[in-house]
PAZAPA-4460 file (N, C-alpha, C; in steps of 0.05 Angstrom, whole numbers, plus 32768, in hexadecimal, padded with zeros to 4 digits):
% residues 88
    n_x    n_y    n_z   ca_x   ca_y   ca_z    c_x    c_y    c_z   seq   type   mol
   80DE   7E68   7FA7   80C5   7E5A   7FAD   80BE   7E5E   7FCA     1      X     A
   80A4   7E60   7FD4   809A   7E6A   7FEB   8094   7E4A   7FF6     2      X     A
   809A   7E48   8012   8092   7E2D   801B   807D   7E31   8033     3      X     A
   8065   7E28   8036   8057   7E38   804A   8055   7E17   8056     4      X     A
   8057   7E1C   807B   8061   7E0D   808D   8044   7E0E   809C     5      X     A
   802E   7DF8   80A0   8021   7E03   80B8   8022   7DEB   80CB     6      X     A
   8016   7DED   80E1   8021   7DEA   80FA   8011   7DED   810F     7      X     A
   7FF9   7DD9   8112   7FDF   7DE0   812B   7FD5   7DFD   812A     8      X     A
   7FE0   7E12   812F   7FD4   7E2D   8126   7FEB   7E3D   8122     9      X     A
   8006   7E3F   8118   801B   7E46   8111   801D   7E49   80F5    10      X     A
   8026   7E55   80E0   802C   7E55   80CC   804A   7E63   80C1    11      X     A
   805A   7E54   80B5   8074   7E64   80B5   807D   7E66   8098    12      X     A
   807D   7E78   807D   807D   7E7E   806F   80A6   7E8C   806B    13      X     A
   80A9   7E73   8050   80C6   7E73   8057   80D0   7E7D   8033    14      X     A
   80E3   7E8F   8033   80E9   7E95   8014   80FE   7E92   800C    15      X     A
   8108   7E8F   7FF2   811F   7E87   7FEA   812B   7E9F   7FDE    16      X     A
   8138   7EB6   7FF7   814C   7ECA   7FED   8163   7EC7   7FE5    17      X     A
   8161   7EB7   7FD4   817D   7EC0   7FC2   8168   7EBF   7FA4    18      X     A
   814D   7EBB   7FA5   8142   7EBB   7F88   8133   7ED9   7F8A    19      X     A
   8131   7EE6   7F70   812D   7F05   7F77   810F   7F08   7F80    20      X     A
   8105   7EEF   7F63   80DF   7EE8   7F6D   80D5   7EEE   7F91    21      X     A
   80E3   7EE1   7F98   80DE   7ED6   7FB9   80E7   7EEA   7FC1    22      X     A
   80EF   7EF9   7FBF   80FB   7F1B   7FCA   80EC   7F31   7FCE    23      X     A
   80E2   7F32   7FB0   80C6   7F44   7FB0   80B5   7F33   7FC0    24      X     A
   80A6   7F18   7FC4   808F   7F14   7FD0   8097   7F1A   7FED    25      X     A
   80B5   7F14   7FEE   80BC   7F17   8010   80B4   7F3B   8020    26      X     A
   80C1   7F47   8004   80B7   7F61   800B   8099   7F69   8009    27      X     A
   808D   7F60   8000   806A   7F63   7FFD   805B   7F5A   8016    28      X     A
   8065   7F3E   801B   8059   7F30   8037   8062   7F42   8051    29      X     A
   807A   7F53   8049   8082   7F62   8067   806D   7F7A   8062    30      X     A
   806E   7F85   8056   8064   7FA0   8057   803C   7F9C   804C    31      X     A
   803D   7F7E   8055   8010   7F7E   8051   8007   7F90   8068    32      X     A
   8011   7F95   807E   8001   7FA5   8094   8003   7FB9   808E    33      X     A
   801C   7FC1   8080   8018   7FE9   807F   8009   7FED   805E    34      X     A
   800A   7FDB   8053   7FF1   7FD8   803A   7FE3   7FD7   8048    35      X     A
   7FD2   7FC8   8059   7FB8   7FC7   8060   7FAE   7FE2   8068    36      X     A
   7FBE   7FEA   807D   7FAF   8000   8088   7FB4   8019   8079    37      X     A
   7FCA   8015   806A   7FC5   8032   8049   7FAE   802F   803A    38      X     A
   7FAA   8014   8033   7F89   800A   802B   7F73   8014   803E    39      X     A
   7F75   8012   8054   7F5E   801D   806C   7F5F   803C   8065    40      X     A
   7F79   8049   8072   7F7A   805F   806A   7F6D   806F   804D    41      X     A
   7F70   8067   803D   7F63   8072   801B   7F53   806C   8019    42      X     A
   7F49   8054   802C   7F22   8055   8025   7F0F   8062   803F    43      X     A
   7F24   806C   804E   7F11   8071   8063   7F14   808B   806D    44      X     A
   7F2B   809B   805F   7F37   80B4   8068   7F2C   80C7   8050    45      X     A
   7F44   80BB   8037   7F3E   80C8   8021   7F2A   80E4   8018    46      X     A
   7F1A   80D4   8015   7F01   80E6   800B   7EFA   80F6   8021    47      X     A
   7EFC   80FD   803C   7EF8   810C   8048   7F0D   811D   804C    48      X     A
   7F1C   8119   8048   7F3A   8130   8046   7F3B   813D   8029    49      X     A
   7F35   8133   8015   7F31   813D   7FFB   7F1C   8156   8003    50      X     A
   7F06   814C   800A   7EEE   815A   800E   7F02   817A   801F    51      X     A
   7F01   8176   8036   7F09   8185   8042   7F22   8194   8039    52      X     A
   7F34   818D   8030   7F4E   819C   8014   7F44   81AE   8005    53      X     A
   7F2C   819E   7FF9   7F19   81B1   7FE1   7F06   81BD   7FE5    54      X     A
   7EFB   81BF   7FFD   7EED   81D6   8005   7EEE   81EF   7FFF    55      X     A
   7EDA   81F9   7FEE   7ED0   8215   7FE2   7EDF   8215   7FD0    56      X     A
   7EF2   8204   7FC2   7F02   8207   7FA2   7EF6   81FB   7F91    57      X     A
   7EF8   8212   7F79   7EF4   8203   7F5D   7F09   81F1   7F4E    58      X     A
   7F0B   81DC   7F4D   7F25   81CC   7F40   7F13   81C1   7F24    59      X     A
   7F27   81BB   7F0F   7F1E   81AD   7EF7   7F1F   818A   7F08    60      X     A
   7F16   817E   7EF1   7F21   815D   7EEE   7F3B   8157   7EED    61      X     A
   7F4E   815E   7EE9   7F5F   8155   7EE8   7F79   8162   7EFF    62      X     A
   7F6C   817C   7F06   7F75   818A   7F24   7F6F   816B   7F3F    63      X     A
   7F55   8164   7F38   7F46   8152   7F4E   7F54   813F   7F49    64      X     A
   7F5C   812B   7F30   7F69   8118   7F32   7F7F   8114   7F39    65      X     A
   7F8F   8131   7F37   7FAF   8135   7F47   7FA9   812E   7F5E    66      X     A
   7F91   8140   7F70   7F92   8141   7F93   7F88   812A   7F9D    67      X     A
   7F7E   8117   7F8A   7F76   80F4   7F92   7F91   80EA   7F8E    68      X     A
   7FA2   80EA   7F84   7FB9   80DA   7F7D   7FCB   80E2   7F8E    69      X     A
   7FCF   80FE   7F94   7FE8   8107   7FA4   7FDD   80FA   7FBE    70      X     A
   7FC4   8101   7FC9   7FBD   80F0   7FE3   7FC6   80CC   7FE0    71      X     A
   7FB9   80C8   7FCB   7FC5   80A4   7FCA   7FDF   80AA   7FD5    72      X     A
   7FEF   80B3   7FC9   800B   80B5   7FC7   8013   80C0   7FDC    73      X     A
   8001   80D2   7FE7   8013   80D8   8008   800E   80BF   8024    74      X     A
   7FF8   80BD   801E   7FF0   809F   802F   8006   8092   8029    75      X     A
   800B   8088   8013   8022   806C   8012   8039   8074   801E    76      X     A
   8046   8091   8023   805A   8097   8020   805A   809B   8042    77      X     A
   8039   8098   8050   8036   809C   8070   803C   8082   8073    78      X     A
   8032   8070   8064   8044   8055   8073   8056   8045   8062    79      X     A
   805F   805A   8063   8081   8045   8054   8081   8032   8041    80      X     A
   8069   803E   802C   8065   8026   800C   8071   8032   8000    81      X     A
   8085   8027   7FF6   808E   802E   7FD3   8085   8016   7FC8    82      X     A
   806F   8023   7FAB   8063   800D   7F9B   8080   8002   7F8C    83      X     A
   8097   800C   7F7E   80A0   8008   7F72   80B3   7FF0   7F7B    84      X     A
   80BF   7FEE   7F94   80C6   7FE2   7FA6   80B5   7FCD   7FA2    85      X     A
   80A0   7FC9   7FA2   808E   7FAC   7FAF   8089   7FAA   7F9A    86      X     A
   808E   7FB0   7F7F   8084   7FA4   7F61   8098   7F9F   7F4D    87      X     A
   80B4   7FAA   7F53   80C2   7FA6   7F43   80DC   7F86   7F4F    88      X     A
***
């Protein structure tokens, strides 16, 4: 169980590691800033690095949906997300 503490403008967010629940959220709440800016990154990078990758190639649909995904997947992997980690 998560106990959130506030405190005039302090907030102290406390978890119960020995329960596995509170383990994953503990690991989720650490790693929100390098989510955020992997979030920044894939909406603000993305498509212009795709663009520029695929310059003057013919790819099918499903070539294109590899080089959107491997990018997701290299972003996460620039800031130290493993989804599996934070969901399992």
């Amino acid at each position: 169980m998560i106990k959130v503490k506030k405190n005039n403008m302090k907030s102290t967010i406390e978890f119960n590691l020995d329960e596995q629940e509170d383990v994953e959220r503990y690991k989720r709440v650490n790693k929100a800033d390098d989510m955020a800016f992997a979030i920044w990154d894939i909406t603000h990078n993305t498509k212009k690095s795709l663009h520029y990758s695929m310059d003057g190639k013919e790819i099918d649909k499903h070539e294109a949906i590899d080089l959107v995904f491997d990018e997701i997947f290299a972003i996460l992997n620039r800031h130290h997300i493993d989804i599996d980690e934070l969901t399992n």
